[in-house]
C-alpha positions as a LaTeX table, in Angstrom:
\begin{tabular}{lrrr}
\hline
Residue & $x$ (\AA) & $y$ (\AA) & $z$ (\AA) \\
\hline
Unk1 & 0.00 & 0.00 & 0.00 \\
Unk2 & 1.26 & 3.18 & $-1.12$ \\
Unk3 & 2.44 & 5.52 & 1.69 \\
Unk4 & $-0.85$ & 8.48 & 1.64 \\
Unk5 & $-0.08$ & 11.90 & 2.24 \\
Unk6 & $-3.34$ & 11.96 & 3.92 \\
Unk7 & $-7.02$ & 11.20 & 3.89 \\
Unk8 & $-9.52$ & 13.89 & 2.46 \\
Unk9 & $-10.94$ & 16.26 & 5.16 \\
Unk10 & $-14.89$ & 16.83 & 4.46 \\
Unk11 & $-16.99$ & 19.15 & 6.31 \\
Unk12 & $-20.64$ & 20.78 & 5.73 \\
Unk13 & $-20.68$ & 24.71 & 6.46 \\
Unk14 & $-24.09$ & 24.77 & 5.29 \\
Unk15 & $-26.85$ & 22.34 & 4.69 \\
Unk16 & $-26.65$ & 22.90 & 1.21 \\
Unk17 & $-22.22$ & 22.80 & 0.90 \\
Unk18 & $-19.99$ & 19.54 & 0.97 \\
Unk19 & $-16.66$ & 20.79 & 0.87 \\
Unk20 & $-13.78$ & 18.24 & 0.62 \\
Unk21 & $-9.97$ & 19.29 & 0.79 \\
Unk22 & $-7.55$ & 16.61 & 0.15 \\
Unk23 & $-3.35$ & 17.46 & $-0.36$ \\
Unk24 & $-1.35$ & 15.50 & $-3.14$ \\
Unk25 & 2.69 & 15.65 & $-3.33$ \\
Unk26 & 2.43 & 16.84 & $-6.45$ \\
Unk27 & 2.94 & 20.19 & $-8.55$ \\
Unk28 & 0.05 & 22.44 & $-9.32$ \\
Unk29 & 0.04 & 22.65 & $-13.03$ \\
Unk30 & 0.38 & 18.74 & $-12.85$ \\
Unk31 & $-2.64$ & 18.65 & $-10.47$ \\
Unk32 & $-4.27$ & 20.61 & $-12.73$ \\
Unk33 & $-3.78$ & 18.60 & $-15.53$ \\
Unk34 & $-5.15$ & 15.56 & $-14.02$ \\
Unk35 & $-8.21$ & 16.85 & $-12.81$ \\
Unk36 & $-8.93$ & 18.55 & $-16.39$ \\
Unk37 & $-7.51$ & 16.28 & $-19.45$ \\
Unk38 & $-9.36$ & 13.70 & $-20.26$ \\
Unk39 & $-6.31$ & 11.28 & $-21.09$ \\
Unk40 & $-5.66$ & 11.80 & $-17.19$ \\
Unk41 & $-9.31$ & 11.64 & $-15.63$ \\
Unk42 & $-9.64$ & 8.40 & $-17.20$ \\
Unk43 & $-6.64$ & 6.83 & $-15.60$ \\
Unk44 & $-8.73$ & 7.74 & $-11.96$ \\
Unk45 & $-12.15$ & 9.29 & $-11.74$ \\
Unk46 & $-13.55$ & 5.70 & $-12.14$ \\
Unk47 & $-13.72$ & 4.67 & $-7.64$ \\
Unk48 & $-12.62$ & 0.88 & $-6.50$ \\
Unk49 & $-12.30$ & $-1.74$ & $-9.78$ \\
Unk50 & $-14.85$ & 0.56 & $-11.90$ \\
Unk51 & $-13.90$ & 1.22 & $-15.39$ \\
Unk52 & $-14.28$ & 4.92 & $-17.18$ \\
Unk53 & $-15.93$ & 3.84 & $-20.59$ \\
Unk54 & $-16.55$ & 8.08 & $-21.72$ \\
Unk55 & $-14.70$ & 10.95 & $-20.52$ \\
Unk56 & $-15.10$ & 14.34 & $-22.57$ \\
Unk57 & $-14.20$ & 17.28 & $-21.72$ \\
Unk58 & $-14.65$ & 20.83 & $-23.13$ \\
Unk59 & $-12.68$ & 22.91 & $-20.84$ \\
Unk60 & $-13.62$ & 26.25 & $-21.37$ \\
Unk61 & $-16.33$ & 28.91 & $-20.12$ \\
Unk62 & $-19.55$ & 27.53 & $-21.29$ \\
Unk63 & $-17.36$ & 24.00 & $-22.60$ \\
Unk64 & $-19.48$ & 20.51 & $-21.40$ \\
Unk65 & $-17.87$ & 18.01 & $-19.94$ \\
Unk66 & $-19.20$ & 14.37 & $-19.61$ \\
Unk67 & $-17.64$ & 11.31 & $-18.20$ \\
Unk68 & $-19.18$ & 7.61 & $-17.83$ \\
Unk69 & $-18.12$ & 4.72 & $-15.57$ \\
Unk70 & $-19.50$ & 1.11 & $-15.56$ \\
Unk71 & $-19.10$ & $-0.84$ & $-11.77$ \\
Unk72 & $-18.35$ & $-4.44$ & $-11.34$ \\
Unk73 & $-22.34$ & $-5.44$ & $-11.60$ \\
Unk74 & $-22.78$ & $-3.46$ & $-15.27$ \\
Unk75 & $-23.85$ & $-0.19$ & $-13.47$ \\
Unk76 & $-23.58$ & 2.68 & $-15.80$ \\
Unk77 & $-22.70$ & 6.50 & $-13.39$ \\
Unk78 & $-22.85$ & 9.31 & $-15.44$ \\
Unk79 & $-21.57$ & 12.54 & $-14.32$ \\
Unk80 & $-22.07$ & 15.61 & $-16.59$ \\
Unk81 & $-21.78$ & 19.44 & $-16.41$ \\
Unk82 & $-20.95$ & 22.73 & $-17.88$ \\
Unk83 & $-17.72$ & 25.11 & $-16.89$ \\
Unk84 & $-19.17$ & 28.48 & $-15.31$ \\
Unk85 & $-15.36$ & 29.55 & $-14.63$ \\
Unk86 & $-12.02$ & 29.13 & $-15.69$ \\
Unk87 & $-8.76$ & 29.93 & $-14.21$ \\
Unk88 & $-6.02$ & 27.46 & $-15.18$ \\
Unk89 & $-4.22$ & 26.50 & $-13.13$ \\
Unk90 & $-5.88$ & 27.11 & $-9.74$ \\
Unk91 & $-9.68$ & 26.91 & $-10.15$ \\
Unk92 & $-12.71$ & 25.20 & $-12.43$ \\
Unk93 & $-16.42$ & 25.85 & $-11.12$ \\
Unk94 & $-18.84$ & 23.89 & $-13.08$ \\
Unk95 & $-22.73$ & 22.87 & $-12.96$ \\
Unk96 & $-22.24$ & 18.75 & $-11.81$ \\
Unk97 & $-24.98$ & 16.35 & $-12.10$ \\
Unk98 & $-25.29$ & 12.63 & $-11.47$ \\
Unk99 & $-27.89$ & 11.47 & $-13.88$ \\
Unk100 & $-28.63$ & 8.74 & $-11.22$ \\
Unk101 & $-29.79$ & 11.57 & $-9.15$ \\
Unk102 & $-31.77$ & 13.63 & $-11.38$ \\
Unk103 & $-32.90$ & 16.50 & $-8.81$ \\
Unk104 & $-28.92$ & 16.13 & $-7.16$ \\
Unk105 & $-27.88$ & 19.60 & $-9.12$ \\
Unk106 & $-25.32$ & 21.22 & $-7.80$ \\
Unk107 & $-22.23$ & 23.51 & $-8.38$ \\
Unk108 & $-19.32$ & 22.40 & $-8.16$ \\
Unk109 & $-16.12$ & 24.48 & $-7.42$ \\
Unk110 & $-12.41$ & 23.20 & $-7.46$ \\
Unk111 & $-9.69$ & 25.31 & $-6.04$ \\
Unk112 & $-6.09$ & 24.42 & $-6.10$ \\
Unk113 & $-2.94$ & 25.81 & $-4.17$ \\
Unk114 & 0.51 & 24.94 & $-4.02$ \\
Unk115 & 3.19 & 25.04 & $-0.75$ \\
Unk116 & 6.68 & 23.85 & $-1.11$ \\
Unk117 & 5.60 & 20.99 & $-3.65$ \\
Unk118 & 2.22 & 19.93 & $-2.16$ \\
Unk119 & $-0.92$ & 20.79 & $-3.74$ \\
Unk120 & $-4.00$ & 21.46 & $-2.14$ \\
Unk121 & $-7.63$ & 20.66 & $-3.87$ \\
Unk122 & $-10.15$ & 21.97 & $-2.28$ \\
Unk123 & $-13.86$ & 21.05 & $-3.98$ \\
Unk124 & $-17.08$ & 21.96 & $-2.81$ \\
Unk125 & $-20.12$ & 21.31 & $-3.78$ \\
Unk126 & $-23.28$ & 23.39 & $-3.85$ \\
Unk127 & $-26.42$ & 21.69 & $-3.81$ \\
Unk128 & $-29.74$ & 23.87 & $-4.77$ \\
Unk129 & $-31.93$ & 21.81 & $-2.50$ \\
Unk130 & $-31.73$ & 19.53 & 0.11 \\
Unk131 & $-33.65$ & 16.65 & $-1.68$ \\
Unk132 & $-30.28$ & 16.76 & $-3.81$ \\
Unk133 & $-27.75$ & 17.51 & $-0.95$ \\
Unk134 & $-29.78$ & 14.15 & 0.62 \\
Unk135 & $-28.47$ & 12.12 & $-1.76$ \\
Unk136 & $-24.70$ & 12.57 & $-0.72$ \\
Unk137 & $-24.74$ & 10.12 & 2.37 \\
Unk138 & $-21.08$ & 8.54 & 1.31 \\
Unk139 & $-17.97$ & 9.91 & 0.10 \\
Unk140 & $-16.09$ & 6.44 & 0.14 \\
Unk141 & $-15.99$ & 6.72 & $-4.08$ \\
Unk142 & $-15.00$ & 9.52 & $-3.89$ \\
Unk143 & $-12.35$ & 9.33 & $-1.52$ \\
Unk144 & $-11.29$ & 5.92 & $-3.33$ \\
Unk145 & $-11.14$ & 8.05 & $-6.52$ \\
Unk146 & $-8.82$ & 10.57 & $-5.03$ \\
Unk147 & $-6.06$ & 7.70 & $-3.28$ \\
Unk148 & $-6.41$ & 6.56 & $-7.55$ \\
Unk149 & $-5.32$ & 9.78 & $-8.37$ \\
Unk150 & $-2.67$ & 10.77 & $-5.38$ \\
Unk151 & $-0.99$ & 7.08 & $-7.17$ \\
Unk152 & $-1.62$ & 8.21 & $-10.79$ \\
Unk153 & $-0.03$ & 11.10 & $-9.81$ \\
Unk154 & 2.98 & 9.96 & $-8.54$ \\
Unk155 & 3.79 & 7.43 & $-11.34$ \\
Unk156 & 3.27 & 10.32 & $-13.66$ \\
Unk157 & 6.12 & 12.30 & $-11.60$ \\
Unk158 & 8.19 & 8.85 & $-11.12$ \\
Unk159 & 8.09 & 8.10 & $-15.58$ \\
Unk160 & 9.03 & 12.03 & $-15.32$ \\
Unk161 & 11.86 & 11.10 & $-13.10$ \\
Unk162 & 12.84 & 8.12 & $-14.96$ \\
Unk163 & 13.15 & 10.09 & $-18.15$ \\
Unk164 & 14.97 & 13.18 & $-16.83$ \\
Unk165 & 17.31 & 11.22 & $-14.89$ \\
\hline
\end{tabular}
């Protein structure tokens, strides 16, 4: 098992907010990269053995984006949305829906910032009711997503290594 730079940290300021923050030992722009390309988010949106089959992304002020994973029993999760605001490299707020969850809207804000190497993500989401905010009784996919990408990210920086070096 990988050594973890840590676990994410989620709290609720409002009934309405889930805000996660999670820290990766990894450089912003890389960070960046990973949560926006869609060669990248395929490698580890997908949570526990579940496969991305469709990952598009337009990434750009009124750009869609639109990714797809199947789990181990055939389950199709679809996640779609549409960028609101764009600031490469620090923050993406989007419109995020899970068509499982039709009346789950929600906004969804990602904010990056780098200290000596170590990048810190810090998403919330923004439901606009609390029959949607309801929904969101377990972040274990999510948090299984994110240990994906703190390893993704570190092979990416270890083939970097390998190739500088």
């Amino acid at each position: 098992m990988p050594n973890r730079h840590g676990s994410a940290v989620i709290e609720f300021p409002t009934e309405l907010e889930i805000v996660t923050t999670r820290e990766f030992d990894a450089p912003l722009e890389l960070v960046f990269d990973a949560l926006t390309k869609p060669e990248h988010v395929r490698n580890w949106f997908a949570p526990f053995t579940d496969v991305v089959t469709e990952c598009s992304i337009d990434l750009r002020v009124g750009g869609h984006y639109h990714i797809v994973f199947v789990t181990e029993d055939g389950k199709e999760c679809s996640f779609r949305g549409t960028y609101l605001e764009m600031e490469p490299p620090t923050r993406t707020v989007a419109t995020w829906l899970f068509e499982g969850w039709p009346d789950a809207d929600a906004v969804e804000s990602v904010d990056l910032e780098e200290t000596d190497g170590v990048t810190k993500l810090t998403m919330r989401l923004a439901f606009s009711d609390q029959a949607g905010r309801d929904h969101m009784t377990m972040s274990d996919g999510q948090e299984d997503s994110f240990n994906k990408l703190e390893d993704y990210l570190r092979s990416l920086l270890e083939q970097k290594e390998a190739v500088s070096g």
